[in-house]
C-alpha positions as YAML, in Angstrom:
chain: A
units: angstrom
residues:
- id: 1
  name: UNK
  ca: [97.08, 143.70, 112.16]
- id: 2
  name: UNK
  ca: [97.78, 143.41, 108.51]
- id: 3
  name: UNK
  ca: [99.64, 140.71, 106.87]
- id: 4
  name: UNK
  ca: [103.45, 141.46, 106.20]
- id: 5
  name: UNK
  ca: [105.15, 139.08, 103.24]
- id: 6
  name: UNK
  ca: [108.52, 138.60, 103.93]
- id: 7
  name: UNK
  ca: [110.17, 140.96, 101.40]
- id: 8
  name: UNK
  ca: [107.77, 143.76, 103.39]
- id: 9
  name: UNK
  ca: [109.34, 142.56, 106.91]
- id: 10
  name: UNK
  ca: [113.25, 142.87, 105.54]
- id: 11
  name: UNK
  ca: [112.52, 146.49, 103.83]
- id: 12
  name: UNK
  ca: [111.18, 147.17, 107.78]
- id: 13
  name: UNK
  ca: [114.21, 145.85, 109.42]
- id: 14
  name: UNK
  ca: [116.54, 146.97, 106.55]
- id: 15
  name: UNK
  ca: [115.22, 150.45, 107.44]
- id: 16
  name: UNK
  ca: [115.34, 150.47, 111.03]
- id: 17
  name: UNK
  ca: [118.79, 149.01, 110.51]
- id: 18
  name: UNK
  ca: [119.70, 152.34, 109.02]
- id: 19
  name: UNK
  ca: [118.21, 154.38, 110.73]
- id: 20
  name: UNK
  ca: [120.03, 153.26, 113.96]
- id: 21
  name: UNK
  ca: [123.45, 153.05, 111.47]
- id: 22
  name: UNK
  ca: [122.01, 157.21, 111.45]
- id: 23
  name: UNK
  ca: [121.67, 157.96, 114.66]
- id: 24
  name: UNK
  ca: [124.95, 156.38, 116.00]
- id: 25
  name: UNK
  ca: [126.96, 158.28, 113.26]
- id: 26
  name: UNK
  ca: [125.41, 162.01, 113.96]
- id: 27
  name: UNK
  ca: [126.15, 160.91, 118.27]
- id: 28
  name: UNK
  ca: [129.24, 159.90, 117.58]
- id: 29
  name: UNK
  ca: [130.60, 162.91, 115.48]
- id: 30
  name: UNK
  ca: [128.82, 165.24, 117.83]
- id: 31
  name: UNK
  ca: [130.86, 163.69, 120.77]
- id: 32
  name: UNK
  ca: [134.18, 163.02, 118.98]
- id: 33
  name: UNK
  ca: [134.19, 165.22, 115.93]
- id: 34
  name: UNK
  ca: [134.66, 164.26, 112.30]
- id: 35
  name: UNK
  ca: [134.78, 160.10, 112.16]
- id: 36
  name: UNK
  ca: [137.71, 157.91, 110.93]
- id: 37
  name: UNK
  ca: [137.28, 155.37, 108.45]
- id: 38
  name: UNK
  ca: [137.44, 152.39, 110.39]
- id: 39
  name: UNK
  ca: [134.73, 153.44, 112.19]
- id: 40
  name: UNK
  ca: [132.63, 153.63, 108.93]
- id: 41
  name: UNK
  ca: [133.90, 150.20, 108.93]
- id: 42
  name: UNK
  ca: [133.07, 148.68, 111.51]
- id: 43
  name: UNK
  ca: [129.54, 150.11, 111.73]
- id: 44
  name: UNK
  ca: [128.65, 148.58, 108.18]
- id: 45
  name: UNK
  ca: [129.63, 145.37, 109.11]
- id: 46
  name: UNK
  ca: [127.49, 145.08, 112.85]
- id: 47
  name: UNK
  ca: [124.06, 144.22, 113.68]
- id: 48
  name: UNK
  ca: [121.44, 146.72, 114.89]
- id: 49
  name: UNK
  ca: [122.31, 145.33, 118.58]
- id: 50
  name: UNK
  ca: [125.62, 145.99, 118.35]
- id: 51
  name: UNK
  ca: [125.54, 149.18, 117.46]
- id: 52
  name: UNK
  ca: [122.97, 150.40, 119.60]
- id: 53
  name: UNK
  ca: [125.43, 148.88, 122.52]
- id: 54
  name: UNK
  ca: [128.02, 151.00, 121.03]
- id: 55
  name: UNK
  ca: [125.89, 154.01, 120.90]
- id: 56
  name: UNK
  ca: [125.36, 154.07, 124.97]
- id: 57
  name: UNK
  ca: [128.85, 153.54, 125.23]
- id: 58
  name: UNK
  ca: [129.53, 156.98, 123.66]
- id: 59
  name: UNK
  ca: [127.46, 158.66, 126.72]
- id: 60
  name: UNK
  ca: [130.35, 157.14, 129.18]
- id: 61
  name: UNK
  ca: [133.46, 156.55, 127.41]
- id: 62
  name: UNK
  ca: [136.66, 159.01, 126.24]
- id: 63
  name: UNK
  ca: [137.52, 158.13, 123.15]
- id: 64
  name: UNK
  ca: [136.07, 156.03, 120.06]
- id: 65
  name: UNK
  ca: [138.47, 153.81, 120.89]
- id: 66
  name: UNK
  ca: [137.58, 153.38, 124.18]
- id: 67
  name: UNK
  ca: [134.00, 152.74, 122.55]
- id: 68
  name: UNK
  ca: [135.51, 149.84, 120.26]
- id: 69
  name: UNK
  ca: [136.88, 147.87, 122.69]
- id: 70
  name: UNK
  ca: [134.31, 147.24, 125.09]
...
């Protein structure tokens, strides 16, 4: 395996990072429609675990506020 320098390893994570920011945004608007701004909100401001718990949540629960407060 190649050597990864530490600016290399936070572009990877910084990517991945957004591309599960991505993928929770397009589930969520195709379950709930259009997105509020506090969800915008609170997505910038969680880790990638966090988010991808939210994002199974959306499979299960009613409302996005019903994902938010689990």
């Amino acid at each position: 395996m190649e050597y990864l320098n530490r600016w290399e390893l936070r572009g990877l994570k910084k990517g991945r990072q957004e591309g599960v920011v991505g993928f929770f945004l397009e589930l969520a608007e195709d379950r709930f429609g259009p997105l509020p701004g506090w969800v915008l909100q609170k997505i910038s401001g969680a880790d990638e675990s966090r988010i991808k718990e939210w994002g199974k949540l959306l499979i299960t629960k009613n409302s996005l506020e019903e994902v938010f407060s689990s």
